[in-house]
N, C-alpha and C positions, 0 to 999 in steps of 0.2 A: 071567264076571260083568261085568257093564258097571259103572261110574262113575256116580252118583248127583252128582259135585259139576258144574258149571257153568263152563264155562271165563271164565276173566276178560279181559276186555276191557280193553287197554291206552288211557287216554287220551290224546287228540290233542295234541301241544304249542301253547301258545297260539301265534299269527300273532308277535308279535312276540319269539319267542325261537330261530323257528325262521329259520336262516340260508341266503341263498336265493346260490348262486355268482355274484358279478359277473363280465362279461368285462374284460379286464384289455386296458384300451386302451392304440395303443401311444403312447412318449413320444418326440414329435422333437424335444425340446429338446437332452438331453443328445446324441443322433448329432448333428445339424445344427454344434454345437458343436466335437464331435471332427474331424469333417468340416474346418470350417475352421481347428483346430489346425492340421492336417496340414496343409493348402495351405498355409499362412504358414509351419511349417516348413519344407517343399519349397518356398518363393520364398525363404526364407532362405537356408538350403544353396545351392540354384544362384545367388542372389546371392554368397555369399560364395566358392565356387568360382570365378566369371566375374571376383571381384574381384582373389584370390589372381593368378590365370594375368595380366589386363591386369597386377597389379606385379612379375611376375615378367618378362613383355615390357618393360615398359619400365626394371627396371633390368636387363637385357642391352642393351637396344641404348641405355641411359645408359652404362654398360660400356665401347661399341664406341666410341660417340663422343666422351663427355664424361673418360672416363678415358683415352684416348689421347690427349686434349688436353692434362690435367694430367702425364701423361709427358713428352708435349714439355717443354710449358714451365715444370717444377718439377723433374720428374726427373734431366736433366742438369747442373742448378745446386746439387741436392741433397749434402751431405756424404757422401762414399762413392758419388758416382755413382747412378747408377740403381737397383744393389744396395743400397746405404743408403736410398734412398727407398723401395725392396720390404719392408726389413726395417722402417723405420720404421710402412709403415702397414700391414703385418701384427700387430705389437705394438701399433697403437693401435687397431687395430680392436675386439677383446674389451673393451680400456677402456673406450671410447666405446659400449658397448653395454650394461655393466656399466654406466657413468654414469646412462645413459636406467631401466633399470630398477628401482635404488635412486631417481632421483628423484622415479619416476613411483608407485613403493611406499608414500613416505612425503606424498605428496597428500592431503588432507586438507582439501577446500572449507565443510565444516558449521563446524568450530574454528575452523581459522587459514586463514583468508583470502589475508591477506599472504604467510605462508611458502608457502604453495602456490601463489601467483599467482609466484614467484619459483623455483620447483621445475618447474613447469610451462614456464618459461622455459629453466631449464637442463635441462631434457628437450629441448627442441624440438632447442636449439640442439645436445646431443649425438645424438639422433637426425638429425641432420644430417650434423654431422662423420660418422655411420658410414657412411652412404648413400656419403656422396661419395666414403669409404676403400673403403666397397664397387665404386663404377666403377672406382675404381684395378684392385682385386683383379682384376675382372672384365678391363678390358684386359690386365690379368699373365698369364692362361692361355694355353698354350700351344695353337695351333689344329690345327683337323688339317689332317690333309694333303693332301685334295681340296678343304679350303674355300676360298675366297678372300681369307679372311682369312691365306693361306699366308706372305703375306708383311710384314704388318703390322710396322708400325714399331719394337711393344716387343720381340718377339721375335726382330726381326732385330738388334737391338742389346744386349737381354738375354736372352738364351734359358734360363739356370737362374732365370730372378729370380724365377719362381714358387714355386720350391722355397722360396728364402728367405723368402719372405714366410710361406709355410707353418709353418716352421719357428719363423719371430718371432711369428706368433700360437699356437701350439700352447704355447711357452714361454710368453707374457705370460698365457694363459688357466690354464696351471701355476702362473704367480705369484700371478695373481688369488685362488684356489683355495686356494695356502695363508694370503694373508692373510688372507680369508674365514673360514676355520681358526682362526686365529691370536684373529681378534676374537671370536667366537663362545664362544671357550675361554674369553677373556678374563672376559667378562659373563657365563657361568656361572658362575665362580669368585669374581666380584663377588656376585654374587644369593647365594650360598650363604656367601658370612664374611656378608652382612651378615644372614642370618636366623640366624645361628648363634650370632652376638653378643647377649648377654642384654637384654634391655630394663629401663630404668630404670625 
């Protein structure tokens, strides 16, 4: 038996409900962008690599020449000889490094002006002093044996002094460390009586 009913016809959606797929253009804003992130970090990077190696060149051969100089003419007039002068500026070398980076920590150009215009100062001038302890260091090495530095002046006249110098920074960088210690204990133990004390 056939159907007598009339099949129903679904109506058309009106034009503006029905959603028609746009093509999704593409965006060069954001690559063109990332694109030159990356180059500016890759001229950064091998900037700062080309920058590293030239200070690494030149305090070697600051080293060879400016620290054999102050050998000469400091070292043997120094208190204990040469060895006194090794040990001296093995022990002030960590200081003078430790100086630079507490001064340079508590900088502070937005506030105080002044004390940082003075902190900045005594930065300069201990990242100075280390530099110049560094040429010492650096002429102190012992050379090898094919170089021609075979017979260089500090070594023919101090040949342990490296040790020592090693020795006087390893300890000064031990002292440093526990002072460090020491004060750090200090101001926590400060900070905690004083919150612990009742308030009026």
């Amino acid at each position: 038996m056939g159907s007598s009913a009339k099949p129903v016809r679904r109506r058309a959606a009106a034009p503006s409900l029905v959603r028609t797929p746009q093509k999704s253009r593409p965006r060069r804003g954001p690559s063109r962008n990332k694109s030159k992130d990356k180059d500016k970090f890759t001229a950064a990077g091998c900037g700062a690599v080309l920058g590293i190696i030239a200070l690494v060149v030149l305090w070697i051969l600051g080293g060879i020449t400016w620290g054999e100089t102050l050998w000469r003419e400091v070292g043997q007039d120094w208190p204990g000889g040469g060895y006194g002068f090794g040990a001296t500026a093995g022990a002030l070398l960590p200081c003078a490094l430790a100086a630079t980076g507490m001064a340079v920590a508590r900088i502070n150009w937005r506030t105080q002006k002044v004390r940082s215009l003075g902190l900045g100062t005594l930065a300069s001038g201990a990242a100075g002093a280390a530099l110049a302890i560094s040429f010492v260091a650096v002429a102190a090495l012992p050379p090898k044996r094919r170089s021609s530095r075979a017979d260089h002046w500090v070594h023919s006249h101090y040949p342990s002094v490296w040790l020592v110098g090693l020795l006087a920074t390893v300890a000064a960088t031990a002292l440093l460390l526990w002072l460090y210690d020491i004060s750090r204990r200090a101001a926590k133990s400060a900070v905690t009586s004083d919150a612990s004390q009742p308030q009026p």
